[in-house]
C-alpha beads as a LAMMPS data file, in Angstrom:
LAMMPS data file: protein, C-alpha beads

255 atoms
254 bonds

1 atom types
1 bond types

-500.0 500.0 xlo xhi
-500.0 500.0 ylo yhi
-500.0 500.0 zlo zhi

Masses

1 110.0

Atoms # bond

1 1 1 126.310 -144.270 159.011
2 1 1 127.778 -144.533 162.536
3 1 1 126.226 -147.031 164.980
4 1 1 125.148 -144.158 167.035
5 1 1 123.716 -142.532 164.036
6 1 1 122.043 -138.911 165.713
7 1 1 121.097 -140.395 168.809
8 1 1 121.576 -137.708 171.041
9 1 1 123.735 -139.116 173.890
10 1 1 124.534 -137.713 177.619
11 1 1 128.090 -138.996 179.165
12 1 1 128.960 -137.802 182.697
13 1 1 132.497 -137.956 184.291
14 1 1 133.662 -137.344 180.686
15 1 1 136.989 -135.459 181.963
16 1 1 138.950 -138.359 181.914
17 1 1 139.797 -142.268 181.970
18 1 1 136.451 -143.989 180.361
19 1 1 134.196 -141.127 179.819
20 1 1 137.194 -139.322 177.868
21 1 1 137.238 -141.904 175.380
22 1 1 133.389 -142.304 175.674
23 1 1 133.239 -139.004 174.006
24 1 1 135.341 -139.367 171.468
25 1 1 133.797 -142.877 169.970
26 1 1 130.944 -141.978 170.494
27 1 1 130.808 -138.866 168.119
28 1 1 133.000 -140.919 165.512
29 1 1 129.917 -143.335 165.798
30 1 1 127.855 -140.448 165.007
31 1 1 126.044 -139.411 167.964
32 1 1 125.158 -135.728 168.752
33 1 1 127.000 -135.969 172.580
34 1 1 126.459 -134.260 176.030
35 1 1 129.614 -134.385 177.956
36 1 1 129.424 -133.700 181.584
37 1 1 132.111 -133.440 184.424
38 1 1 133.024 -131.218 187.475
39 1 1 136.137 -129.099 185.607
40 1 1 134.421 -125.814 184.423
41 1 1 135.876 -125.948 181.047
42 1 1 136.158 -129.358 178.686
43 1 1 139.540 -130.646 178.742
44 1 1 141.933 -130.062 175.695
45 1 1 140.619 -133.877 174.811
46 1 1 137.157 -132.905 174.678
47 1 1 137.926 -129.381 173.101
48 1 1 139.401 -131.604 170.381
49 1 1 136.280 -133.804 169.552
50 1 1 134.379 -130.409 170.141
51 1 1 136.546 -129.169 166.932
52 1 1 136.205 -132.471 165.009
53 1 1 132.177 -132.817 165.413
54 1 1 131.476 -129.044 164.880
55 1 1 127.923 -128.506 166.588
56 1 1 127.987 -132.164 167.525
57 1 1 129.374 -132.178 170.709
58 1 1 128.488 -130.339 173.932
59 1 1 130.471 -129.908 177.247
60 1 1 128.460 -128.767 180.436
61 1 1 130.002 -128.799 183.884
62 1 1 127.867 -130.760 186.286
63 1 1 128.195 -131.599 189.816
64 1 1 126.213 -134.743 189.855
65 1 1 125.393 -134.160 193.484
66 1 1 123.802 -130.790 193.051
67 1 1 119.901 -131.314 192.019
68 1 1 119.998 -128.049 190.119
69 1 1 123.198 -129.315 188.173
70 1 1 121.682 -132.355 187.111
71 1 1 118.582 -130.499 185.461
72 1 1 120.980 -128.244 183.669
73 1 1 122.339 -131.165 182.070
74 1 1 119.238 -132.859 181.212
75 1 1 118.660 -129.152 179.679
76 1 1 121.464 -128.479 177.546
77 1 1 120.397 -132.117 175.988
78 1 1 116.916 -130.821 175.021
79 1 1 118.162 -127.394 174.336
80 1 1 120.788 -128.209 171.720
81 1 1 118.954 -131.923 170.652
82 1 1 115.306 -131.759 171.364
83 1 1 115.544 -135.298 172.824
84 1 1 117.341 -137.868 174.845
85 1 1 118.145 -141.284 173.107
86 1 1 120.921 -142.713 175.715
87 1 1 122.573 -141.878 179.032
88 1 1 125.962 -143.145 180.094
89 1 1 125.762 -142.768 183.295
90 1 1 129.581 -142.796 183.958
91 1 1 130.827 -140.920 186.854
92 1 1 132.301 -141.948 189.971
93 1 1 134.247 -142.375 192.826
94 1 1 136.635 -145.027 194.788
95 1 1 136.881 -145.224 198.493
96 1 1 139.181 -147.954 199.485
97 1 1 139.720 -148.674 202.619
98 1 1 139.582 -151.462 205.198
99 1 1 135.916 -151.944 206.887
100 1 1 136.979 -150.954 210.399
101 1 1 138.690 -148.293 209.189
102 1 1 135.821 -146.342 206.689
103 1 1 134.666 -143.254 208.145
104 1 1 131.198 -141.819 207.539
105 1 1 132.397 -139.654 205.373
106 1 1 133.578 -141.802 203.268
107 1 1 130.434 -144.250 203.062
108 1 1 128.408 -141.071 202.545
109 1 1 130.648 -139.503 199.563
110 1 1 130.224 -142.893 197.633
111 1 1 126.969 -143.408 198.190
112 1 1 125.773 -139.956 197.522
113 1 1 128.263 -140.138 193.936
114 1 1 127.961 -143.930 192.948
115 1 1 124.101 -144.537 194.258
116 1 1 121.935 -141.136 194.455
117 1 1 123.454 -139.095 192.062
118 1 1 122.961 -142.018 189.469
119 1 1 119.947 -142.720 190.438
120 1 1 118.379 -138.841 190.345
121 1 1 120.225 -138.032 186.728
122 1 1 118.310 -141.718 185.557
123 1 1 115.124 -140.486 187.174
124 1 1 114.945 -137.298 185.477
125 1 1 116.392 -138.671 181.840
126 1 1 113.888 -141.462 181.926
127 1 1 111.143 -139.371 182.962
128 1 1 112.213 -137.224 179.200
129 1 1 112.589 -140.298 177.306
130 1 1 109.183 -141.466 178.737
131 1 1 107.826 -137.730 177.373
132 1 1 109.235 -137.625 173.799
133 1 1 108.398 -141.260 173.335
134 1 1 110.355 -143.934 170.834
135 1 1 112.303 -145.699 173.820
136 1 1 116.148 -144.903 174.586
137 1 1 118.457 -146.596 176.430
138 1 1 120.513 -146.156 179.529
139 1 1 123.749 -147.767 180.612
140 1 1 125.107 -147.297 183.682
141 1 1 128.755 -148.128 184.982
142 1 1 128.952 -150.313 187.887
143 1 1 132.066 -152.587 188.505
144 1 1 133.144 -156.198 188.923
145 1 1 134.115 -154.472 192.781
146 1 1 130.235 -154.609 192.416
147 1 1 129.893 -158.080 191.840
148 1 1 132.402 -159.879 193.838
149 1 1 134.321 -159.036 197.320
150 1 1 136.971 -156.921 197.421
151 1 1 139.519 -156.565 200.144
152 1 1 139.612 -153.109 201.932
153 1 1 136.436 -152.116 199.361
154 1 1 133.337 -152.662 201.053
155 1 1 132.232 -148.954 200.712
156 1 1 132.919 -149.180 197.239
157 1 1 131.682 -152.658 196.892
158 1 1 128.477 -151.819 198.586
159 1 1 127.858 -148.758 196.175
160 1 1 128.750 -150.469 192.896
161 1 1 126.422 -153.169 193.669
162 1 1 123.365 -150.535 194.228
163 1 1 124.769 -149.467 190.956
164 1 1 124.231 -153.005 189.088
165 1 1 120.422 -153.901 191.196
166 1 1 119.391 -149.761 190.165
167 1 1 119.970 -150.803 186.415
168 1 1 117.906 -153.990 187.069
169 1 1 115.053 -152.319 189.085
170 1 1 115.036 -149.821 185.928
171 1 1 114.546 -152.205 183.579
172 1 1 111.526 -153.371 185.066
173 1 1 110.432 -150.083 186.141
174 1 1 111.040 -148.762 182.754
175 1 1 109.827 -151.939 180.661
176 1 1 106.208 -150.511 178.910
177 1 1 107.890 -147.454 177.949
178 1 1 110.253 -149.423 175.569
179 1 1 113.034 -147.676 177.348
180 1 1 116.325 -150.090 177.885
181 1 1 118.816 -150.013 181.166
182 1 1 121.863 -151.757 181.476
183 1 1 125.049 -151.792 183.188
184 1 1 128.511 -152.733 182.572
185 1 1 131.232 -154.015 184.691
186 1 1 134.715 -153.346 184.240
187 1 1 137.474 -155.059 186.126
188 1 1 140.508 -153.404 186.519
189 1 1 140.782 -150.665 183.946
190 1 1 144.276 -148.629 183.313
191 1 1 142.995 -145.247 184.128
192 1 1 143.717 -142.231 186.261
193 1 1 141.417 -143.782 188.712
194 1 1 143.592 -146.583 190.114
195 1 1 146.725 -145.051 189.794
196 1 1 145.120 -142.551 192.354
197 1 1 144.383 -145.403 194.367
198 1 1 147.460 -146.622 194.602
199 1 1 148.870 -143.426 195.934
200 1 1 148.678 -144.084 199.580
201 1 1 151.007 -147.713 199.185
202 1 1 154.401 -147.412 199.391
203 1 1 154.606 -151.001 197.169
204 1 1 152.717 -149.954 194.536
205 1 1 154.551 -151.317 191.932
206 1 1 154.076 -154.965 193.853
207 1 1 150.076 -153.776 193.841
208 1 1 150.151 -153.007 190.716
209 1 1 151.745 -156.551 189.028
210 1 1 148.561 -158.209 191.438
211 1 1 145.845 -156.396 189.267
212 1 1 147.613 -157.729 186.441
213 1 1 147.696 -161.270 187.549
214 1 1 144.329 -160.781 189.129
215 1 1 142.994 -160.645 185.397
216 1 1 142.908 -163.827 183.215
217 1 1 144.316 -161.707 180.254
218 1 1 147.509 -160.799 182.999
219 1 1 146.506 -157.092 182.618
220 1 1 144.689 -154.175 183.255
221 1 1 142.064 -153.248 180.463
222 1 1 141.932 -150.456 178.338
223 1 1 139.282 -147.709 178.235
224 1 1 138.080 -148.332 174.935
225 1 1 137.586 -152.228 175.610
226 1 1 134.559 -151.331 178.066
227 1 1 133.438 -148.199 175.652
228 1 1 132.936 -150.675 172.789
229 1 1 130.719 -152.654 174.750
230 1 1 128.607 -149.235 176.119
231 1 1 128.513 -148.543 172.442
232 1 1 126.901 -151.584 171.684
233 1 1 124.342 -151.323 174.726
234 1 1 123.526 -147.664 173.615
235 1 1 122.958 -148.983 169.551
236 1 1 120.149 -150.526 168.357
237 1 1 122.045 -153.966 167.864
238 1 1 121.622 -154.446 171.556
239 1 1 117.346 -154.348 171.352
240 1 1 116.958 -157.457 173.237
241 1 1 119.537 -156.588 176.189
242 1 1 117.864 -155.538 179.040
243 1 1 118.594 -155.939 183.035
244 1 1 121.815 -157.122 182.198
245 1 1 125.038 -156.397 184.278
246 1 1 127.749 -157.298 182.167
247 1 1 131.319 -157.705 182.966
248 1 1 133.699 -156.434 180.990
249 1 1 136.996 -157.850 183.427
250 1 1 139.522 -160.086 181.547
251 1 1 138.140 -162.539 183.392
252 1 1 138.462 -161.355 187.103
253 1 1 134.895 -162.928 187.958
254 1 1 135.303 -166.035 187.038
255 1 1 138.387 -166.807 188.825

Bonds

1 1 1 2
2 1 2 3
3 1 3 4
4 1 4 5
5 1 5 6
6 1 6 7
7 1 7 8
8 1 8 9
9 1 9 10
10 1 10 11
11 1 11 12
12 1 12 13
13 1 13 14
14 1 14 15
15 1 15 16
16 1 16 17
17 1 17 18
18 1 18 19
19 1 19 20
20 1 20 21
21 1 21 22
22 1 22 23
23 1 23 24
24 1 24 25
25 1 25 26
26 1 26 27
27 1 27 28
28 1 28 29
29 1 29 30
30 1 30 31
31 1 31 32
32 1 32 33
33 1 33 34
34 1 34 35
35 1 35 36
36 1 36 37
37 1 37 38
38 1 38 39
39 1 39 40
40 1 40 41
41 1 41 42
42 1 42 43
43 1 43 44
44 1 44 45
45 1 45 46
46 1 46 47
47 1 47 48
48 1 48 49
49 1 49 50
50 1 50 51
51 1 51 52
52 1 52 53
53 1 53 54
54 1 54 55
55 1 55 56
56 1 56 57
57 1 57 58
58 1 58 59
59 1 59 60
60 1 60 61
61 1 61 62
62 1 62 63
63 1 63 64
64 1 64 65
65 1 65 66
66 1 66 67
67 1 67 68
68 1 68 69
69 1 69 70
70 1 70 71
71 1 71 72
72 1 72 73
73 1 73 74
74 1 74 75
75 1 75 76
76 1 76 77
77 1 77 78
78 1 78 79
79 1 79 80
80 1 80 81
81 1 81 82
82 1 82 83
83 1 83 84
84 1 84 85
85 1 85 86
86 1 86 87
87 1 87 88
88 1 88 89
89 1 89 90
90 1 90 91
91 1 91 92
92 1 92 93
93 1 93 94
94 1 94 95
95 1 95 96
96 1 96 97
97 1 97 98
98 1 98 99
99 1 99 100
100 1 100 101
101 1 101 102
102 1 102 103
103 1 103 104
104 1 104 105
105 1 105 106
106 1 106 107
107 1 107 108
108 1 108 109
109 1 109 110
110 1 110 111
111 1 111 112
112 1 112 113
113 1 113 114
114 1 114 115
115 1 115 116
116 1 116 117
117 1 117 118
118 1 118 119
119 1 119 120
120 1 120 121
121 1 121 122
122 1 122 123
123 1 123 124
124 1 124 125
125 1 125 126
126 1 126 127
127 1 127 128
128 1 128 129
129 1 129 130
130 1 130 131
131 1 131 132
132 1 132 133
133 1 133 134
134 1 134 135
135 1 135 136
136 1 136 137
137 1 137 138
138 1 138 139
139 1 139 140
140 1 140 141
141 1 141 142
142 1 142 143
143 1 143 144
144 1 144 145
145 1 145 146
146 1 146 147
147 1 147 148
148 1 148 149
149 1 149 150
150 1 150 151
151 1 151 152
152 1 152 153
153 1 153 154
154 1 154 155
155 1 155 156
156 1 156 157
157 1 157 158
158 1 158 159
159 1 159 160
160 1 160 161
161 1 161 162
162 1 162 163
163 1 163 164
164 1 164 165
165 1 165 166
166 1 166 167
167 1 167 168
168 1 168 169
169 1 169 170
170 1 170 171
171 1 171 172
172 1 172 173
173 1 173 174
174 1 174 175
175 1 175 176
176 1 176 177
177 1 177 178
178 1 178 179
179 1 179 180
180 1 180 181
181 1 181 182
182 1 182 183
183 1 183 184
184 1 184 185
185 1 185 186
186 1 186 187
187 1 187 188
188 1 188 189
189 1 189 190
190 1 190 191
191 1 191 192
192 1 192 193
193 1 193 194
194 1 194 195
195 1 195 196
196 1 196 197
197 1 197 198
198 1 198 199
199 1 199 200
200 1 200 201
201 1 201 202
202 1 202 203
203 1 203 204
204 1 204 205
205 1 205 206
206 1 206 207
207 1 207 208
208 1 208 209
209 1 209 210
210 1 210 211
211 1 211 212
212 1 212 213
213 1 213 214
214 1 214 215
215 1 215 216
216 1 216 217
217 1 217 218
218 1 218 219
219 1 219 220
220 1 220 221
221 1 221 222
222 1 222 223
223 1 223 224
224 1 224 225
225 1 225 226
226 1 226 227
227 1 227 228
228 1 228 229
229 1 229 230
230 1 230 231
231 1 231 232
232 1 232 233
233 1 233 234
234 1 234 235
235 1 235 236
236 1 236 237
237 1 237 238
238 1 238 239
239 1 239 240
240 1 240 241
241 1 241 242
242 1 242 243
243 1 243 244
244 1 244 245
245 1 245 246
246 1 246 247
247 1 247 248
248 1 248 249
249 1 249 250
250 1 250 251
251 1 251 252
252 1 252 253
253 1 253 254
254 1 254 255
């Protein structure tokens, strides 16, 4: 018996860095798994899980900032499952760049990605797990961006902290209906994400060596090091964690 044991499980931005791996423990933890990203077709990743879990695993593309996307994922939950037990709510975007510098379109992208979206796909999965009754739990990925200032960041900052106060107002809102919401808070994480980033620096090997050292542990972490912890928020070994933002950062906060 995995510690996910048939709880049927939504993860968006599942294409790649966290939500990749998400997937895959997930599944091996026994959960019956809805994975969601923009790509039309799962990645070769995915496909793989897909292959291992026969009839376990799901991949729907989802645009997180079209309404009509985010009930088709909701859908292909009840459709395949019958029920909702947890929702990663994983996706999103970085915008970094210096205050006077931001555009409107960039404070708009990651607000409408990091803020609404998360907040509509919560809206409608709590409003199911409110229906079917017996709880559930959502966990939603904010960052330590979201928690302390960044340089050049305050778009992102600003939108990762909404993140981190929407899983708190949740768990209020959300309380007599036994349903859990937490978030999680990953420093920097060796993904596809901050390599990105980093694109635009012409020292980004220098950059890169200042994450590290950035970290108590001197390094970036690993996907799987905040997935363990999202595992444990999803499983019923987590029933009296609720409201909590939780930072999963090698020690970036407390420096």
């Amino acid at each position: 018996m995995g510690r996910l044991q048939d709880k049927v499980c939504i993860i968006t931005g599942a294409a790649g860095g966290q939500g990749q791996v998400a997937v895959e423990l997930f599944a091996a933890e026994g959960a019956k798994v809805v994975a969601t990203d923009l790509p039309g077709k799962a990645t070769s990743a995915i496909n793989e899980t897909m292959q291992k879990f026969p009839g376990k695993v799901y991949y729907v593309r989802g645009d997180v900032t079209a309404n009509a996307d985010l009930d088709e994922i909701v859908k292909t939950a009840t459709d395949n499952f019958g029920r909702i037990d947890v929702l990663f709510n994983n996706h999103g975007v970085m915008v970094g760049s210096p205050l006077l510098e931001t555009t409107e379109e960039e404070i708009d992208q990651v607000l409408k990605i990091n803020v609404r979206a998360s907040f509509l796909l919560c809206q409608r999965v709590a409003r199911q797990m409110v229906e079917q009754g017996g709880g559930g739990s959502i966990i939603l990925n904010s960052s330590v961006g979201g928690l302390v200032g960044f340089p050049d960041m305050a778009a992102y900052g600003a939108s990762k902290a909404g993140v981190a106060q929407l899983a708190r107002s949740m768990a209020n809102d959300l309380r007599d209906h036994q349903v859990r919401v937490n978030a999680v808070a990953p420093g920097g994480i060796d993904t596809p994400m901050p390599h990105k980033y980093l694109e635009k620096f012409e020292d980004r090997e220098e950059i890169w060596k200042a994450m590290e050292q950035a970290h108590l542990t001197g390094r970036l972490g690993r996907p799987e090091e905040v997935i363990w912890l999202v595992i444990f928020l999803a499983s019923d070994e987590a029933s009296f964690m609720n409201g909590a933002v939780v930072a999963v950062d090698g020690g970036y906060s407390c420096v």
